[in-house]
N, CA, C and O atoms as a CHARMM CRD file, in Angstrom:
* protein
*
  216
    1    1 UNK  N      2.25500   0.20500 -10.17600 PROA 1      0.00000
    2    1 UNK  CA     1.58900  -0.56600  -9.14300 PROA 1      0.00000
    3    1 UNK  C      1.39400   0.32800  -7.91900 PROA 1      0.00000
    4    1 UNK  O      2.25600   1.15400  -7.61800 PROA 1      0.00000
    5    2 UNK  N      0.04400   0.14300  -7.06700 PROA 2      0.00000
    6    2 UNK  CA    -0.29800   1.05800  -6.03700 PROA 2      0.00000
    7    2 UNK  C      0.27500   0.34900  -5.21200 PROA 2      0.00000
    8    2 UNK  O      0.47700  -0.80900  -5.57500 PROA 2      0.00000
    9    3 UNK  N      0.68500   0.69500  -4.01000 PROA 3      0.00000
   10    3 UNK  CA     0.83200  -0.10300  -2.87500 PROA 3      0.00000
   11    3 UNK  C     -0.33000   0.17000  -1.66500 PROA 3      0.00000
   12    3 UNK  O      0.38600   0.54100  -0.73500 PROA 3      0.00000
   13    4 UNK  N     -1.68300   0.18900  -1.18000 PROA 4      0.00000
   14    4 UNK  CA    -1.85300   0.25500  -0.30100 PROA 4      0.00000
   15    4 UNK  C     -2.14300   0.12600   1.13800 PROA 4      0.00000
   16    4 UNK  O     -3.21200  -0.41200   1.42700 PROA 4      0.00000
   17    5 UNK  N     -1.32400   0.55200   2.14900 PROA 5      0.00000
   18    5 UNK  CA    -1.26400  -0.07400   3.27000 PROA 5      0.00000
   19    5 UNK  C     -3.16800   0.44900   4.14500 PROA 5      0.00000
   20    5 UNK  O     -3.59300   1.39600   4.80800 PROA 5      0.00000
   21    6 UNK  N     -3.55400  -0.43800   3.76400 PROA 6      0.00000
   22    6 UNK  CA    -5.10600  -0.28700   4.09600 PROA 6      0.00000
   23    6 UNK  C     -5.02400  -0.44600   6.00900 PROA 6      0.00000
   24    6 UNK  O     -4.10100  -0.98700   6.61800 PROA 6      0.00000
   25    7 UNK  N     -6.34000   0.23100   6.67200 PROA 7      0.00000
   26    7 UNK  CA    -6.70800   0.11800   7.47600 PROA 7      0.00000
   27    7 UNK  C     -8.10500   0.07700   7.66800 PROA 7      0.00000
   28    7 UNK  O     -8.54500   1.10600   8.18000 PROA 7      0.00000
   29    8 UNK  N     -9.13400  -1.00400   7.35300 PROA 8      0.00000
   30    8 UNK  CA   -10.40100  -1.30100   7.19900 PROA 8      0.00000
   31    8 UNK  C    -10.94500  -0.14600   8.26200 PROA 8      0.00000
   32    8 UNK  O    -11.74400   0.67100   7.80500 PROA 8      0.00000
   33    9 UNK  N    -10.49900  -0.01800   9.86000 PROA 9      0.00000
   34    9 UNK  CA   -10.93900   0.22500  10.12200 PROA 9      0.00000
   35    9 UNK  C    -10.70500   1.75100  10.26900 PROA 9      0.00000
   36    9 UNK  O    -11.34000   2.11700  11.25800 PROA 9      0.00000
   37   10 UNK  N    -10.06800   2.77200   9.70500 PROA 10     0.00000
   38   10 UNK  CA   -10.15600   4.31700   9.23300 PROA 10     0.00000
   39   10 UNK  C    -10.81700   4.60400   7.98500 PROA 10     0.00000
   40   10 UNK  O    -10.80000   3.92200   6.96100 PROA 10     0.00000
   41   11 UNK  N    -11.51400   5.90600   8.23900 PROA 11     0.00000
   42   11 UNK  CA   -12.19800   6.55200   7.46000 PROA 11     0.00000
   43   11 UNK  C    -11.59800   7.23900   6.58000 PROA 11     0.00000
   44   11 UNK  O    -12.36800   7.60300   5.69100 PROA 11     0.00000
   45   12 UNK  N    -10.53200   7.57400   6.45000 PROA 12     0.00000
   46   12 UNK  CA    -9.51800   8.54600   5.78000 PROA 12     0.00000
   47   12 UNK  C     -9.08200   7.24700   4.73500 PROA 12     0.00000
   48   12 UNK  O     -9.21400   7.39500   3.52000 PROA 12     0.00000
   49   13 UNK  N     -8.58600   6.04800   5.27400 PROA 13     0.00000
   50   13 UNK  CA    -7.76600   4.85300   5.01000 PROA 13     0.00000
   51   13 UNK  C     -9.13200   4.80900   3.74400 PROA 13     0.00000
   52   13 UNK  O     -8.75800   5.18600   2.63300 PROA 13     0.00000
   53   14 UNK  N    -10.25600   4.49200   3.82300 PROA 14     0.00000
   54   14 UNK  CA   -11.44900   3.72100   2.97300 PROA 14     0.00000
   55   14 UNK  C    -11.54500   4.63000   2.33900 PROA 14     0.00000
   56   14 UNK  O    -11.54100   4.21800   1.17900 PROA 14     0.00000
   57   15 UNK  N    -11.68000   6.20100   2.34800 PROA 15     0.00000
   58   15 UNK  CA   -11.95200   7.02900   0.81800 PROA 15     0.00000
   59   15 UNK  C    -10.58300   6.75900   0.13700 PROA 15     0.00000
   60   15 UNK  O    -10.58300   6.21300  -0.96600 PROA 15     0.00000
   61   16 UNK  N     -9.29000   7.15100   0.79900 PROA 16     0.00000
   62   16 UNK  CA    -8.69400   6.92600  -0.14800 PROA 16     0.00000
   63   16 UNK  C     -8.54100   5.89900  -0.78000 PROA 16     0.00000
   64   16 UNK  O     -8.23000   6.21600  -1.92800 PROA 16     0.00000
   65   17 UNK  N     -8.59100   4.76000  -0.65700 PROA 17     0.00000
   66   17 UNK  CA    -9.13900   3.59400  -1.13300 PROA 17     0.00000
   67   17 UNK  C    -10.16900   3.59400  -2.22600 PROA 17     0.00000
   68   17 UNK  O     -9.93400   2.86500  -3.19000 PROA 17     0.00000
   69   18 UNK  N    -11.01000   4.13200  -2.22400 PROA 18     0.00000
   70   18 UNK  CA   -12.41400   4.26600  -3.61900 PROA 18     0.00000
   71   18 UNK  C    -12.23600   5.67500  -3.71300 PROA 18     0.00000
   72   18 UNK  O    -13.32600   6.20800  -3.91800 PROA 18     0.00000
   73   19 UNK  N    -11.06000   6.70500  -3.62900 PROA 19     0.00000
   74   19 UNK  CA    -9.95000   7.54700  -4.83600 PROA 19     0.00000
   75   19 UNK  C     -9.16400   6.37200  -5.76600 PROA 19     0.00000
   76   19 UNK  O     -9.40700   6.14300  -6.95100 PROA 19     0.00000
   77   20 UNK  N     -8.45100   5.88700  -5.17000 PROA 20     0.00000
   78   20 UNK  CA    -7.83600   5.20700  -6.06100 PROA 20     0.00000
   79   20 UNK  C     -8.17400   4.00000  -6.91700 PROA 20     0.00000
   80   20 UNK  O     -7.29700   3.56000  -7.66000 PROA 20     0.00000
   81   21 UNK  N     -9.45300   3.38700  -6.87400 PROA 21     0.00000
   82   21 UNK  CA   -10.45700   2.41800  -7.55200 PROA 21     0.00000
   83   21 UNK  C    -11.25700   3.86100  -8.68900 PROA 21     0.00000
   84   21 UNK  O    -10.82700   3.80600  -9.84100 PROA 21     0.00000
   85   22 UNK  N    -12.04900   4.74700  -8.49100 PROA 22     0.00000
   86   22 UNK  CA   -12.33800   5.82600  -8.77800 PROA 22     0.00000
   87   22 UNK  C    -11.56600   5.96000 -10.27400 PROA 22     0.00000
   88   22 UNK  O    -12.18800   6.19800 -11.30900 PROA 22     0.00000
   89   23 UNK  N    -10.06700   5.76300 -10.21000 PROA 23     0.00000
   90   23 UNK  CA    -9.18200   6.23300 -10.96800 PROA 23     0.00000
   91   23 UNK  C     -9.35900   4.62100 -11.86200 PROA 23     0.00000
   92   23 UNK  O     -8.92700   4.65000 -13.01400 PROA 23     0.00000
   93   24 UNK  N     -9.74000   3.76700 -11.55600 PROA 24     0.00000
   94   24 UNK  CA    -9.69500   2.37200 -12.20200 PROA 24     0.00000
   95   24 UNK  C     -8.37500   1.78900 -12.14300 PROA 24     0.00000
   96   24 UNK  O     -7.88700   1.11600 -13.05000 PROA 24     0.00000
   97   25 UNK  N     -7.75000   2.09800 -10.92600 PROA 25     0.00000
   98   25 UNK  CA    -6.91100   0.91800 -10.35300 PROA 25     0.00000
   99   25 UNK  C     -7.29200   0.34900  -8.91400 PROA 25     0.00000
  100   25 UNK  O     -8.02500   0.70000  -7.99000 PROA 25     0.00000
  101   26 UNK  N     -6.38800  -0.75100  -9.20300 PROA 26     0.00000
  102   26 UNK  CA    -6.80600  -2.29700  -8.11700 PROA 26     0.00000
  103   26 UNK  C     -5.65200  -2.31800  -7.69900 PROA 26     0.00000
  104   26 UNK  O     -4.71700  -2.83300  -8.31100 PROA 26     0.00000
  105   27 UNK  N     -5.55500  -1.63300  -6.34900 PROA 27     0.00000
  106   27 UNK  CA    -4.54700  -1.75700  -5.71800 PROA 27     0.00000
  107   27 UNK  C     -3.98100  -2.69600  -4.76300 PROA 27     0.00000
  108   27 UNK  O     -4.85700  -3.36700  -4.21700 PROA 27     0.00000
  109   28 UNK  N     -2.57200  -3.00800  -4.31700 PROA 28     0.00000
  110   28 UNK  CA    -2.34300  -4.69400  -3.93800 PROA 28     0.00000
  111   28 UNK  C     -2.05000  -4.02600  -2.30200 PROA 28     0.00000
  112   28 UNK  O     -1.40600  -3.02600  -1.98500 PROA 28     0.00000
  113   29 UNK  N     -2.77600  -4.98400  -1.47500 PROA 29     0.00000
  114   29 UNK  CA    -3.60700  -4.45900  -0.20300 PROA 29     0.00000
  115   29 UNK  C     -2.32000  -4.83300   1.34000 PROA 29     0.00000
  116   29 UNK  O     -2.05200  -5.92000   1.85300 PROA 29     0.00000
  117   30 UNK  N     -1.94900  -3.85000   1.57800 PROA 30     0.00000
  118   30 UNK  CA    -0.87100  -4.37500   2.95500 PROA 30     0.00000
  119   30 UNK  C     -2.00400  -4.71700   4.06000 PROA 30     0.00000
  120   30 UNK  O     -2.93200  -5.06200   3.32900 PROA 30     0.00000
  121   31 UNK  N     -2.42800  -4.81400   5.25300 PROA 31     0.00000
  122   31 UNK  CA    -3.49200  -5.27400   6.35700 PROA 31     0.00000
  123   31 UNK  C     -2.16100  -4.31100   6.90300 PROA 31     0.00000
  124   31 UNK  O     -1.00200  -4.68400   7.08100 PROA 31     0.00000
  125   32 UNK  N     -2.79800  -2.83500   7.11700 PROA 32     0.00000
  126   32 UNK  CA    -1.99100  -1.80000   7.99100 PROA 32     0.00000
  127   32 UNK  C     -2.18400  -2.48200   9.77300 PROA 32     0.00000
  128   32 UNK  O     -1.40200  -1.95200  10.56300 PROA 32     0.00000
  129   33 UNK  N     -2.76900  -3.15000  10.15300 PROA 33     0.00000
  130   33 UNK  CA    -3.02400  -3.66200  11.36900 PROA 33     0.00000
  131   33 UNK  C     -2.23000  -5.26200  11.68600 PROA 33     0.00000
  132   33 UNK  O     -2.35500  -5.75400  12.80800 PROA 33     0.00000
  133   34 UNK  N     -1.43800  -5.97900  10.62000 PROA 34     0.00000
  134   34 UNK  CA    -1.24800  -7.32300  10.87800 PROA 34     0.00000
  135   34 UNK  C      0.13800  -7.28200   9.94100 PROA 34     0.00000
  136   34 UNK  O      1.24100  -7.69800  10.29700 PROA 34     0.00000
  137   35 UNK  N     -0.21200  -6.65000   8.60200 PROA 35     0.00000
  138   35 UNK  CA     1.10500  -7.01400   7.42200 PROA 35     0.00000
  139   35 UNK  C      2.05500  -5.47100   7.62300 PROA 35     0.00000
  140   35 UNK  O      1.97900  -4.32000   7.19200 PROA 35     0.00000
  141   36 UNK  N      2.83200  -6.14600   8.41800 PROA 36     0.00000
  142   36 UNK  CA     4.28400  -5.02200   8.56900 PROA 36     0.00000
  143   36 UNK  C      4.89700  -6.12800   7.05900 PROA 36     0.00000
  144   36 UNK  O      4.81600  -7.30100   6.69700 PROA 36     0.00000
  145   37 UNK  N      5.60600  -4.60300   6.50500 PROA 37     0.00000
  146   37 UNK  CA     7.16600  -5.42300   5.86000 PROA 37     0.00000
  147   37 UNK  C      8.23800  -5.59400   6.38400 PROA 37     0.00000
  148   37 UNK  O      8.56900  -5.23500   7.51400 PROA 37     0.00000
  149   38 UNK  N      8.73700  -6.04200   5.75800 PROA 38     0.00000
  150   38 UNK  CA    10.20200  -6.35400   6.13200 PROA 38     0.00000
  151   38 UNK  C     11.12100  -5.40400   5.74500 PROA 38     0.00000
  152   38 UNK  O     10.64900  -4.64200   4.90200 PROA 38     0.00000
  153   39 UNK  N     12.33400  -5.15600   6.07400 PROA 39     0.00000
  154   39 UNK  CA    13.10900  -4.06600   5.60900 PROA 39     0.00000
  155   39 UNK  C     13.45100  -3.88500   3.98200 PROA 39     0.00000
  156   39 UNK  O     13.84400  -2.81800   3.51100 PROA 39     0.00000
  157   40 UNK  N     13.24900  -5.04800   3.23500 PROA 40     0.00000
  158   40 UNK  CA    13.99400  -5.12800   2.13500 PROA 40     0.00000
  159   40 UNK  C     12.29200  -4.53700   1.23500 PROA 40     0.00000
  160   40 UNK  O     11.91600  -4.04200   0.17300 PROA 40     0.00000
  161   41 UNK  N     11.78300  -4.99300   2.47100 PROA 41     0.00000
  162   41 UNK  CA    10.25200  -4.69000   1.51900 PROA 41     0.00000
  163   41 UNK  C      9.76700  -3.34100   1.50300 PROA 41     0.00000
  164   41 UNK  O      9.28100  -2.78700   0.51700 PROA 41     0.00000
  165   42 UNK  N      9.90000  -2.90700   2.48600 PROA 42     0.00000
  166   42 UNK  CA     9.91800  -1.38300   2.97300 PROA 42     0.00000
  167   42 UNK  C     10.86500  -0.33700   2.17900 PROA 42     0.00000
  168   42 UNK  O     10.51500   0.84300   2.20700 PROA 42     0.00000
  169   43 UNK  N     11.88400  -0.64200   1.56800 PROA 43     0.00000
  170   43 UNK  CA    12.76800  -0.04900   1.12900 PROA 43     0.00000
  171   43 UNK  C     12.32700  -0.53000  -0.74600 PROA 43     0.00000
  172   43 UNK  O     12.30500   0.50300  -1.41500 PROA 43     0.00000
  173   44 UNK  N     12.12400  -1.33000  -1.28900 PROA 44     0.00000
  174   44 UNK  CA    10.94800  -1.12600  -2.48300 PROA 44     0.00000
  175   44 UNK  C     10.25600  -0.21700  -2.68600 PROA 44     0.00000
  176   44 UNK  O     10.24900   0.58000  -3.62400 PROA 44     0.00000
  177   45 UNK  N      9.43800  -0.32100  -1.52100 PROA 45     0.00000
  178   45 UNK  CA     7.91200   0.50200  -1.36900 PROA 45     0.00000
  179   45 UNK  C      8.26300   2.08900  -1.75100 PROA 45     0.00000
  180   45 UNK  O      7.71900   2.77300  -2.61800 PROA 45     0.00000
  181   46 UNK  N      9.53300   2.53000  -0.67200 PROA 46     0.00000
  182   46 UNK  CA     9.99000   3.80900  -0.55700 PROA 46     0.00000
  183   46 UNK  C     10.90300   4.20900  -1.99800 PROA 46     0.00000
  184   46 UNK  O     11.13800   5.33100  -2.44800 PROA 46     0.00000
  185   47 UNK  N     11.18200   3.30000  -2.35700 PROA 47     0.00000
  186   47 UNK  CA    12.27400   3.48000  -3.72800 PROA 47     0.00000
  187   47 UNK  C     11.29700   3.50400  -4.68800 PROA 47     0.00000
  188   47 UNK  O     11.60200   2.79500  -5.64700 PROA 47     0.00000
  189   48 UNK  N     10.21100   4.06600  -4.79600 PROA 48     0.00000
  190   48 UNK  CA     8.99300   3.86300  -5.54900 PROA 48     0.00000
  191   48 UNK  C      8.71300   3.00300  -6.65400 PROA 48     0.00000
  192   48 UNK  O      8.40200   3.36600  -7.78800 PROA 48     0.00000
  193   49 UNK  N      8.88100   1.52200  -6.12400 PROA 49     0.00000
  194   49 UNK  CA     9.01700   0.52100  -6.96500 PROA 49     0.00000
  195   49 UNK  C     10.44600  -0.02300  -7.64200 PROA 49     0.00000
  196   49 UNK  O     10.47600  -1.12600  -8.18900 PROA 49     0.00000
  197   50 UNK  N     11.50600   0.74500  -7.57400 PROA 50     0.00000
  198   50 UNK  CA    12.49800   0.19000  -7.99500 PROA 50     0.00000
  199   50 UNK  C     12.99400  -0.87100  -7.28200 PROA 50     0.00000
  200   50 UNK  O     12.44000  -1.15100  -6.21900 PROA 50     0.00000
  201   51 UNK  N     13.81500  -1.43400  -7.61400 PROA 51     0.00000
  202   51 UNK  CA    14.68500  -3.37600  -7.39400 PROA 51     0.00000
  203   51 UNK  C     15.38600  -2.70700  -6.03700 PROA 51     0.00000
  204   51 UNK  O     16.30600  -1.88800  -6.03100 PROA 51     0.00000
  205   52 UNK  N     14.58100  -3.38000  -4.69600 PROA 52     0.00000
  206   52 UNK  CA    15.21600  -3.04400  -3.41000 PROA 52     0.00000
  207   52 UNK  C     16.67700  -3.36900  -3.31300 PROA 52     0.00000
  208   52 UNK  O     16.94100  -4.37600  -3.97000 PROA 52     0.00000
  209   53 UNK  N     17.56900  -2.91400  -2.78800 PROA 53     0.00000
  210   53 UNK  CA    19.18500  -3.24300  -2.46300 PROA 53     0.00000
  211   53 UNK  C     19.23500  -4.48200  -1.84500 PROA 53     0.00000
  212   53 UNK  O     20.29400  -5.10300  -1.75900 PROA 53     0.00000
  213   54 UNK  N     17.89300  -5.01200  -1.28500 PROA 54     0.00000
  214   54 UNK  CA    18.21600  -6.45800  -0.43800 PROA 54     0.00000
  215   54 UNK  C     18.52900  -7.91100  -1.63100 PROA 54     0.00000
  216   54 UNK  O     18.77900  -9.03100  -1.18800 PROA 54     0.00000
């Protein structure tokens, strides 16, 4: 699973975005401007998908 923390409004943020569609994945979308995680969620993300300690 991709995680990406999108920012509609960067240019860097949107190619890499249609890189990773490109590749024929559908990645599940953070709102880098509104959707912070939470610590337990953040620590998932960084454990590259493994079962967070929370």
């Amino acid at each position: 699973m991709i995680v990406d923390h999108h920012n509609p409004d960067c240019g860097t943020s949107r190619n890499a975005l249609n890189i990773i569609r490109a590749f024929g994945s559908q990645p599940v979308f953070i709102d880098d401007l509104t959707g912070r995680l939470d610590r337990c969620a953040a620590a998932g993300v960084a454990g590259g998908g493994r079962p967070d300690p929370c």
